[in-house]
N, CA, C and O atoms as a GROMACS GRO file, in nm:
protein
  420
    1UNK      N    1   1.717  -0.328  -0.445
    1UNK     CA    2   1.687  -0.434  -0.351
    1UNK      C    3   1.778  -0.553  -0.381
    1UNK      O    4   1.743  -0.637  -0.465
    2UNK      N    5   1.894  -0.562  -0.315
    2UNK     CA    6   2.000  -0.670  -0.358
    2UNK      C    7   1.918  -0.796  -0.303
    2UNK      O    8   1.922  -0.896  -0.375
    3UNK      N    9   1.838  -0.803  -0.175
    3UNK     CA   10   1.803  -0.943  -0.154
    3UNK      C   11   1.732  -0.978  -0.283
    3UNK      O   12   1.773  -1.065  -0.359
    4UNK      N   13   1.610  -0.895  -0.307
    4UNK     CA   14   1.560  -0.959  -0.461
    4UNK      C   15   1.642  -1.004  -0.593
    4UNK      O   16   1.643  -1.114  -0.647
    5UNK      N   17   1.694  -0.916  -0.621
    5UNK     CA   18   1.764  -0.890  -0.745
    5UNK      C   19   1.857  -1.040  -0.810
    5UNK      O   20   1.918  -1.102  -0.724
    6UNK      N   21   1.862  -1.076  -0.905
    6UNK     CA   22   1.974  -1.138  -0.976
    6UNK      C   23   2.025  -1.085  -1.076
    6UNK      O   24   2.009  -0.967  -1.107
    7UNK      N   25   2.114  -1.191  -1.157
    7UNK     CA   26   2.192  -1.130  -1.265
    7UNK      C   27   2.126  -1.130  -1.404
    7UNK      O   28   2.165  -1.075  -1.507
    8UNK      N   29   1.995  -1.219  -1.380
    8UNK     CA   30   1.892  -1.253  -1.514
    8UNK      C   31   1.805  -1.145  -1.506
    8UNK      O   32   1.812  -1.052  -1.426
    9UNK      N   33   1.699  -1.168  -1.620
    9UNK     CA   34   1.646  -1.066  -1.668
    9UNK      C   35   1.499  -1.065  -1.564
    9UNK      O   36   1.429  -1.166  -1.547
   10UNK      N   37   1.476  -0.951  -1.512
   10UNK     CA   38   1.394  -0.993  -1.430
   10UNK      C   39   1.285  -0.855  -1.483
   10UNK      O   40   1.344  -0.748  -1.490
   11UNK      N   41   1.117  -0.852  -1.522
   11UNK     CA   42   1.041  -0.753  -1.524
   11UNK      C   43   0.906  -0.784  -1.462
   11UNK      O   44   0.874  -0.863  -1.372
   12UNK      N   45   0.850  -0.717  -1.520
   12UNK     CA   46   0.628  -0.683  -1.488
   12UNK      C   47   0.653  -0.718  -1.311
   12UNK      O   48   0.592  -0.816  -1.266
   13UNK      N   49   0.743  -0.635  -1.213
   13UNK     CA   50   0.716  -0.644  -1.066
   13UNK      C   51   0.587  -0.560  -1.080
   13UNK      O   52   0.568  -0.470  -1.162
   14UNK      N   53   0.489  -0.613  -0.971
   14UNK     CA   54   0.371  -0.620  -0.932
   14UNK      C   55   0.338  -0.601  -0.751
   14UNK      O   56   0.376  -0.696  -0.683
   15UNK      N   57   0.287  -0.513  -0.696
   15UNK     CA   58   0.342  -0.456  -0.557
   15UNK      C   59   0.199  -0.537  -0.515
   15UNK      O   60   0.130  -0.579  -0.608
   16UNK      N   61   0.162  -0.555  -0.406
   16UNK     CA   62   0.035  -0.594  -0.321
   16UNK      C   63  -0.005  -0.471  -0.292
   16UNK      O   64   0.059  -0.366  -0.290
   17UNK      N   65  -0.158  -0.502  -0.261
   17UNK     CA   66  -0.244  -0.391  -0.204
   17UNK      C   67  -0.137  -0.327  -0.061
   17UNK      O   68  -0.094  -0.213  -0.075
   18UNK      N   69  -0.113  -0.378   0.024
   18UNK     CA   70  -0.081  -0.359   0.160
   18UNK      C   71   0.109  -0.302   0.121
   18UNK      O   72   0.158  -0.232   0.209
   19UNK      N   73   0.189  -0.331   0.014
   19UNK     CA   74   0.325  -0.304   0.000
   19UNK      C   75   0.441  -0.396   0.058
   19UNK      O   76   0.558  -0.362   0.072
   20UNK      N   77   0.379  -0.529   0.090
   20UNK     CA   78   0.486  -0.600   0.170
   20UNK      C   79   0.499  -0.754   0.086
   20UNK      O   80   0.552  -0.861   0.117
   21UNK      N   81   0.432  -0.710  -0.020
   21UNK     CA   82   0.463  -0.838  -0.143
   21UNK      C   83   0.505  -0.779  -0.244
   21UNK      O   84   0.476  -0.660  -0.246
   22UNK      N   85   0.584  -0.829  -0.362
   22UNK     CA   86   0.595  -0.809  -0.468
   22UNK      C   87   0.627  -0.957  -0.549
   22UNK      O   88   0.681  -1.054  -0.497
   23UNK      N   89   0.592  -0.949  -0.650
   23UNK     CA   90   0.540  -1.069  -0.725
   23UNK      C   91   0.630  -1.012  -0.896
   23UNK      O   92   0.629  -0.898  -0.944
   24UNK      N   93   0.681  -1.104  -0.936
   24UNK     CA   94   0.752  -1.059  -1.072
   24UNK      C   95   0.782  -1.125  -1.176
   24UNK      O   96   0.704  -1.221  -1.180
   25UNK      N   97   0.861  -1.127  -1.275
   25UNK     CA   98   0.885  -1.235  -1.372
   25UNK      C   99   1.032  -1.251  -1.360
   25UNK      O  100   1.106  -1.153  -1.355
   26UNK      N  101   1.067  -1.349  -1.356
   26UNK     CA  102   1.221  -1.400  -1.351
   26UNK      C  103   1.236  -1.460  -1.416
   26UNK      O  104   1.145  -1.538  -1.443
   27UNK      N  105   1.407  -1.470  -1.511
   27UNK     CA  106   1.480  -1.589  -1.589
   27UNK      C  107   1.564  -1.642  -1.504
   27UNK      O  108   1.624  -1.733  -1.561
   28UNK      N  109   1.607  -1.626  -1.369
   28UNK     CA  110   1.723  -1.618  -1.286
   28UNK      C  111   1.746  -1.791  -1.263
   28UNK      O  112   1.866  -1.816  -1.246
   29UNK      N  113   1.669  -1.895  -1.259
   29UNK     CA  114   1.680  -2.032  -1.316
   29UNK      C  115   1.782  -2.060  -1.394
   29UNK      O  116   1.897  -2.078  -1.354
   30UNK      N  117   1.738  -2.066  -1.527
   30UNK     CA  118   1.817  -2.062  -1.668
   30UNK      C  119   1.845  -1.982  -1.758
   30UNK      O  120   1.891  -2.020  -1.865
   31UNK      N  121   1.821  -1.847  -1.727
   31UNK     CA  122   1.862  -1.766  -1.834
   31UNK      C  123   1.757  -1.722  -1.927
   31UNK      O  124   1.742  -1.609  -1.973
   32UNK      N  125   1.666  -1.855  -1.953
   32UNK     CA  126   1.590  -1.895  -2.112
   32UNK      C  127   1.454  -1.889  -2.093
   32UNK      O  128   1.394  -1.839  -2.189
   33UNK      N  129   1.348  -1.942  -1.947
   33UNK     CA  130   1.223  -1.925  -1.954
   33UNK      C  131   1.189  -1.826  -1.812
   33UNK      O  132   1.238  -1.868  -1.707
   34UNK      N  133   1.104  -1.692  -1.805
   34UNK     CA  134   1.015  -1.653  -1.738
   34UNK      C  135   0.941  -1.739  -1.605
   34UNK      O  136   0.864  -1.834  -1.618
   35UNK      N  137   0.976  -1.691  -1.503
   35UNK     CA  138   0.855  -1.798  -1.418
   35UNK      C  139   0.853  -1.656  -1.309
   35UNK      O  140   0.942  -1.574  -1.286
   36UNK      N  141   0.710  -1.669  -1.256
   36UNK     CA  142   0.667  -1.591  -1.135
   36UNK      C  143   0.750  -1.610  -1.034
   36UNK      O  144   0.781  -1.724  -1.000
   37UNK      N  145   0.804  -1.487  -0.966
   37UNK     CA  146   0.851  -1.532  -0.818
   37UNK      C  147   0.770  -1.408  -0.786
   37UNK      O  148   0.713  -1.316  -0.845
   38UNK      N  149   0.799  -1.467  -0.625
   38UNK     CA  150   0.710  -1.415  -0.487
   38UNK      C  151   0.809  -1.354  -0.396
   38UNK      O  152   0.903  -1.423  -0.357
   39UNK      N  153   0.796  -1.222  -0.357
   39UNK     CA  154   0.934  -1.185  -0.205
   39UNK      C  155   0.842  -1.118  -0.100
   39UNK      O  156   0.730  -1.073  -0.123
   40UNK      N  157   0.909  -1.117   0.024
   40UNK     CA  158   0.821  -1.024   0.133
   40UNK      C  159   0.908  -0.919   0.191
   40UNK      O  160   1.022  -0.923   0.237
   41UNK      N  161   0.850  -0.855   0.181
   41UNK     CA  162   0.947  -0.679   0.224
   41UNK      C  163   0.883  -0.693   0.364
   41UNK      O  164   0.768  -0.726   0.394
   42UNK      N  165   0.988  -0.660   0.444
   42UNK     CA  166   0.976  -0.665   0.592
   42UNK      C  167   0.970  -0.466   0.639
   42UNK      O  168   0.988  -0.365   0.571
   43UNK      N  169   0.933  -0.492   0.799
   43UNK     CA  170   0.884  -0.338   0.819
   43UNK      C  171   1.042  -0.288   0.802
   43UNK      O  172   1.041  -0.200   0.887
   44UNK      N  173   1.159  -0.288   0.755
   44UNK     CA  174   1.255  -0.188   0.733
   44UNK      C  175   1.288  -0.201   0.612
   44UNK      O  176   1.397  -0.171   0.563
   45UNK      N  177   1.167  -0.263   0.541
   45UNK     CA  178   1.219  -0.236   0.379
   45UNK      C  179   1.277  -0.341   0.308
   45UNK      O  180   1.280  -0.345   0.185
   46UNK      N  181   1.330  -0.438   0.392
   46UNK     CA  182   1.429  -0.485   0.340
   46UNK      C  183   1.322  -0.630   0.289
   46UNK      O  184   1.229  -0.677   0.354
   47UNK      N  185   1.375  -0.677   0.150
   47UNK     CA  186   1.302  -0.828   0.066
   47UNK      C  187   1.388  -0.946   0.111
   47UNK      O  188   1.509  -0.965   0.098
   48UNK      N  189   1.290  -1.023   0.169
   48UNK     CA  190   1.360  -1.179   0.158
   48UNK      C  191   1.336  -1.229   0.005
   48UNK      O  192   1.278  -1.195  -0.098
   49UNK      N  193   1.468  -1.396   0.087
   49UNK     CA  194   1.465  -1.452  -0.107
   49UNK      C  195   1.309  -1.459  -0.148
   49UNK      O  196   1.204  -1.472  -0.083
   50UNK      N  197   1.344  -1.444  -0.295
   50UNK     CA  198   1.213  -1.457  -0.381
   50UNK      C  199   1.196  -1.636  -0.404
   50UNK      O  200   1.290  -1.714  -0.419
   51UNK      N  201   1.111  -1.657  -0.403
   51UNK     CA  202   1.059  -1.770  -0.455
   51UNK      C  203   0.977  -1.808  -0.534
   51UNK      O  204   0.885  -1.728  -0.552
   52UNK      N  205   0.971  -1.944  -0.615
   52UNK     CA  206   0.890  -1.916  -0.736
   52UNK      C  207   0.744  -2.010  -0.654
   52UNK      O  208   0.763  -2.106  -0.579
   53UNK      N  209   0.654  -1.977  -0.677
   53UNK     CA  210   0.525  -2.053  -0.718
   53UNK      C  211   0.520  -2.216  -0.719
   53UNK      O  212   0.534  -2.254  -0.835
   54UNK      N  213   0.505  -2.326  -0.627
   54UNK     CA  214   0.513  -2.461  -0.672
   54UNK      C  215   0.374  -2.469  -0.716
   54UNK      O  216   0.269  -2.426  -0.667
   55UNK      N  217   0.406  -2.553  -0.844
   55UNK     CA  218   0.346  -2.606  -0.910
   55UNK      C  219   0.290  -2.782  -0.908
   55UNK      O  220   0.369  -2.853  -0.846
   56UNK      N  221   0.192  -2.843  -0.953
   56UNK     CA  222   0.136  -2.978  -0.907
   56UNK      C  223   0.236  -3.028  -1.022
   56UNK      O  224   0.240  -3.151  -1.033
   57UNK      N  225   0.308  -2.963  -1.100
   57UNK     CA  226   0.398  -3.058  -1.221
   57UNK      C  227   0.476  -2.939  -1.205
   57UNK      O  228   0.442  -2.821  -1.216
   58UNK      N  229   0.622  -3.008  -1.168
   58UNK     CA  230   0.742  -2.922  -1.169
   58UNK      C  231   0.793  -2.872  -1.318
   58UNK      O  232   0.877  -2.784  -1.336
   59UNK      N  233   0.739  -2.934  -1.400
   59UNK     CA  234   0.847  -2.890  -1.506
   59UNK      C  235   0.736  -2.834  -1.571
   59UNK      O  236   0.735  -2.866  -1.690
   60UNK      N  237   0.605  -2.735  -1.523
   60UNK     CA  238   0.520  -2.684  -1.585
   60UNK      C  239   0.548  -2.566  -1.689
   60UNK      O  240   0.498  -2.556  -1.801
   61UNK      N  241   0.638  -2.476  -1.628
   61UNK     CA  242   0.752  -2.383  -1.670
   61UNK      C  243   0.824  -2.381  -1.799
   61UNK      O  244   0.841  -2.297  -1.888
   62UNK      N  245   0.866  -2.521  -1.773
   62UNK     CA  246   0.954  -2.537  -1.861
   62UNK      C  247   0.891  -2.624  -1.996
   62UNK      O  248   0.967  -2.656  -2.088
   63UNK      N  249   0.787  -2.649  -1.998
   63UNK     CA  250   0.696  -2.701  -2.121
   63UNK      C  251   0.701  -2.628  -2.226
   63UNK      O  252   0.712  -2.688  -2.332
   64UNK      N  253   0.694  -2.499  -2.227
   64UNK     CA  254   0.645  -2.418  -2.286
   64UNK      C  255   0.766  -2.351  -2.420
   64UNK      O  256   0.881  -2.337  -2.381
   65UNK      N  257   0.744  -2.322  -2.530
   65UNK     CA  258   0.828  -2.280  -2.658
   65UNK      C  259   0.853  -2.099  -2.573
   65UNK      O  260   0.959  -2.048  -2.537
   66UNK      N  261   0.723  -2.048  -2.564
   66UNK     CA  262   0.702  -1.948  -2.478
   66UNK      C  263   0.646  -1.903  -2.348
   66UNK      O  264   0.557  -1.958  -2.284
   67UNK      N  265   0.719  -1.784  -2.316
   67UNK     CA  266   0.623  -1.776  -2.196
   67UNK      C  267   0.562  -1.626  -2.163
   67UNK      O  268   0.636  -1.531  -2.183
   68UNK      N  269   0.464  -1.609  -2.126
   68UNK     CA  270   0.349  -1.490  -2.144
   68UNK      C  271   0.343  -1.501  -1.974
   68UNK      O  272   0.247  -1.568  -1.935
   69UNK      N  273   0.433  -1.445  -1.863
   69UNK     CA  274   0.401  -1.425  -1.743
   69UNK      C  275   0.421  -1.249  -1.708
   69UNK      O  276   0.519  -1.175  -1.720
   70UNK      N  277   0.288  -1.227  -1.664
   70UNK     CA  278   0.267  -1.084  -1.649
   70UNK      C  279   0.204  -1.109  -1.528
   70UNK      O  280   0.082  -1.101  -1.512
   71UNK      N  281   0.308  -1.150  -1.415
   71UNK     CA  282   0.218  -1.158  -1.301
   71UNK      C  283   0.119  -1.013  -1.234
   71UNK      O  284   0.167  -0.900  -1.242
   72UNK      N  285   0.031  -1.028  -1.193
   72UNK     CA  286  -0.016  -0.941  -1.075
   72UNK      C  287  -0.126  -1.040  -0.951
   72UNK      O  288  -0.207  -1.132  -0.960
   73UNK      N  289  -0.085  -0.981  -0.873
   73UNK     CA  290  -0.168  -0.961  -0.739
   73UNK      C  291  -0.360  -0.974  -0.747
   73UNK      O  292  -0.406  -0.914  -0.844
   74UNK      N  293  -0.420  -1.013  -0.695
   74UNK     CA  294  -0.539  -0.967  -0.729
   74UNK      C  295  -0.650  -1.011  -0.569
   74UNK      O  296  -0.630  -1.108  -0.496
   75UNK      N  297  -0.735  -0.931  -0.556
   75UNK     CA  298  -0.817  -0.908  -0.430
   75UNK      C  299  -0.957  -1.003  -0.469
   75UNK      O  300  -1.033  -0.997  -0.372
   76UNK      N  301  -0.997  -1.062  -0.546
   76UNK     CA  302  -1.094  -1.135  -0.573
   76UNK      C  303  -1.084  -1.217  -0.679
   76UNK      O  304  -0.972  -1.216  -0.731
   77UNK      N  305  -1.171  -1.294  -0.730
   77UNK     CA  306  -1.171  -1.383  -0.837
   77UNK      C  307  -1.193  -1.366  -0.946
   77UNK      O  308  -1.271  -1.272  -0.961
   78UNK      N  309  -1.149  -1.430  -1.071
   78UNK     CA  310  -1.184  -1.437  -1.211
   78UNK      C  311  -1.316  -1.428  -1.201
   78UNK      O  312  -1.381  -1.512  -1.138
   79UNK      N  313  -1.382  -1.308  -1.272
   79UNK     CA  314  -1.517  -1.314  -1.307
   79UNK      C  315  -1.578  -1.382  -1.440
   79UNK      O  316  -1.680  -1.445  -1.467
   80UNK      N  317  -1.452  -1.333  -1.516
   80UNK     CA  318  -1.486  -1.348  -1.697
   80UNK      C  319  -1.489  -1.528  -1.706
   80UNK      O  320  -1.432  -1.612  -1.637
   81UNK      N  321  -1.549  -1.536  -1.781
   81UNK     CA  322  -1.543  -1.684  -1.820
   81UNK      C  323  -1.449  -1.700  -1.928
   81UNK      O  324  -1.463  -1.595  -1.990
   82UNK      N  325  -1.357  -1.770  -1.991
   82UNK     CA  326  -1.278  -1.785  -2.062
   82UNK      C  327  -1.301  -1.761  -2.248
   82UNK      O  328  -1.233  -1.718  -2.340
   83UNK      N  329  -1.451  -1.824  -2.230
   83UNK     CA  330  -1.529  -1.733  -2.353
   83UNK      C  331  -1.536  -1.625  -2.403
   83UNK      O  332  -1.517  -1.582  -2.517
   84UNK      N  333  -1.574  -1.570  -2.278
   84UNK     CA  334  -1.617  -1.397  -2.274
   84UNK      C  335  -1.466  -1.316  -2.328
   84UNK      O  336  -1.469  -1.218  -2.404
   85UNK      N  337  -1.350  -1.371  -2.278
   85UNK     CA  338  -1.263  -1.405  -2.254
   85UNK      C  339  -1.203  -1.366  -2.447
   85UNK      O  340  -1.122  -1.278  -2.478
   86UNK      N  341  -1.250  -1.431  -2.510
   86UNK     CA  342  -1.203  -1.511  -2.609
   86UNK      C  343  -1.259  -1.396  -2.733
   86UNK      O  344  -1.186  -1.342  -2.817
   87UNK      N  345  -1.422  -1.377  -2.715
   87UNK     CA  346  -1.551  -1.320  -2.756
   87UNK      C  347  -1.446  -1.166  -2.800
   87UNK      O  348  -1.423  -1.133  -2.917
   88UNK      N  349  -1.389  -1.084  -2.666
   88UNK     CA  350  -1.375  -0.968  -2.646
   88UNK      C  351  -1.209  -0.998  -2.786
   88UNK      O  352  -1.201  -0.912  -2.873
   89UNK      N  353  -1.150  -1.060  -2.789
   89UNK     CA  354  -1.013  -1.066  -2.818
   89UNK      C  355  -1.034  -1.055  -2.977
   89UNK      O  356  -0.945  -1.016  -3.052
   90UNK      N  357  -1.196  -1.102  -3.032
   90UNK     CA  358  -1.191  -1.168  -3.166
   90UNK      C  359  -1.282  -1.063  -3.229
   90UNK      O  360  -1.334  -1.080  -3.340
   91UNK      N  361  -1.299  -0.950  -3.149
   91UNK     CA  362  -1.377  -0.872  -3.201
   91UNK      C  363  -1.247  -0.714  -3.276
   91UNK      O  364  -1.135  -0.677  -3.239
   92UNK      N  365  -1.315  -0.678  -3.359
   92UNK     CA  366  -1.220  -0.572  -3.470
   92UNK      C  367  -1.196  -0.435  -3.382
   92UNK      O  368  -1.284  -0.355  -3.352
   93UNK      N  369  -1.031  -0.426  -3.341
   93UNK     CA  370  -0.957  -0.356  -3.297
   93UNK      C  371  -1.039  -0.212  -3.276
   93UNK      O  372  -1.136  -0.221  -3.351
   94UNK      N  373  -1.043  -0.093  -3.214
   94UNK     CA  374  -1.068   0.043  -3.174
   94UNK      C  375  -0.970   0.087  -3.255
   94UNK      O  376  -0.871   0.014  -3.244
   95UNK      N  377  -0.953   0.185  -3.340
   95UNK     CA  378  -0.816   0.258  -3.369
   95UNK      C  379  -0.815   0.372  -3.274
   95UNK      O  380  -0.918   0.440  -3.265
   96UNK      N  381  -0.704   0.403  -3.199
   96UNK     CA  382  -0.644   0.480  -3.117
   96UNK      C  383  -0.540   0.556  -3.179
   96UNK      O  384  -0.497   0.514  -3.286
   97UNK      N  385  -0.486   0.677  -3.121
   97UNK     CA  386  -0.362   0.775  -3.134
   97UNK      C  387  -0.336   0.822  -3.023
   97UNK      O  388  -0.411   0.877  -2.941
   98UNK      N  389  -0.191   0.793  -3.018
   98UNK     CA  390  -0.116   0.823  -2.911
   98UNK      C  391  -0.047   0.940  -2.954
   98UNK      O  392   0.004   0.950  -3.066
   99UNK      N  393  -0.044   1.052  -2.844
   99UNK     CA  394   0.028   1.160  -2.848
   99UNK      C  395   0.063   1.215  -2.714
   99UNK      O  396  -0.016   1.246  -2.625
  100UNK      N  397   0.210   1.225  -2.713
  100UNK     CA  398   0.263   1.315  -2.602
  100UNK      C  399   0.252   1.447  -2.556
  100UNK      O  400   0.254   1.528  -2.649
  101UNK      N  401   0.242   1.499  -2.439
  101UNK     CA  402   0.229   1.637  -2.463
  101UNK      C  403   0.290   1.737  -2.496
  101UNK      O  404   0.266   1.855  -2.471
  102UNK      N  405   0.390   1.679  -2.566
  102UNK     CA  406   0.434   1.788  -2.636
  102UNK      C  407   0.441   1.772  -2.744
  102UNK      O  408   0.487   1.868  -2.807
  103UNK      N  409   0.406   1.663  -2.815
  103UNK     CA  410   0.355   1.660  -2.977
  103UNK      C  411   0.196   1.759  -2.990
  103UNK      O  412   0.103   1.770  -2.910
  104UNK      N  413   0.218   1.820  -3.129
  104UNK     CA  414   0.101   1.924  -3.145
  104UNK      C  415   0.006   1.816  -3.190
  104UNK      O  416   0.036   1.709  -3.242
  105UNK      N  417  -0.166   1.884  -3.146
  105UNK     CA  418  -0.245   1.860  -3.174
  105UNK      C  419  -0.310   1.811  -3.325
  105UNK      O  420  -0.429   1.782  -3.335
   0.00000   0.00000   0.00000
């Protein structure tokens, strides 16, 4: 998709329920911080420019040492309270194993 695309590092695209949004993480700014952009795929496929998200403080973006943007899409509201939130994160890890199928049992 050349209309989307730049020369920065761009990941975590995120499609809409319906297929005519996609939502992603871009450096294409400066190189240096992550910010959400937004594009609309028209009925032949084709993406207009992406745009980022305005914000009530422009340089919200750019505050940050890091940035943790994993945009997605979503059909309803935050249920969790930020606690609950917090509660689940501070509790002692599941141990899991990952295996491919073609690693033996």
């Amino acid at each position: 998709m050349t209309e989307i695309n730049s020369d920065d590092t761009e990941s975590y695209h995120s499609w809409s329920s319906n297929g005519r949004w996609v939502v992603f993480s871009s450096r294409r700014y400066d190189g240096n911080y992550t910010r959400p952009f937004i594009a609309h795929i028209d009925n032949n496929g084709r993406g207009s420019k992406p745009f980022e998200l305005p914000c009530a403080n422009p340089d919200y973006h750019r505050q940050f040492l890091k940035c943790y943007n994993i945009p997605e899409f979503m059909r309803g509201p935050v249920t969790i309270r930020p606690q609950q939130f917090a509660d689940v994160i501070k509790q002692v890890g599941v141990p899991v194993r990952y295996a491919n199928r073609l690693s033996k049992q």
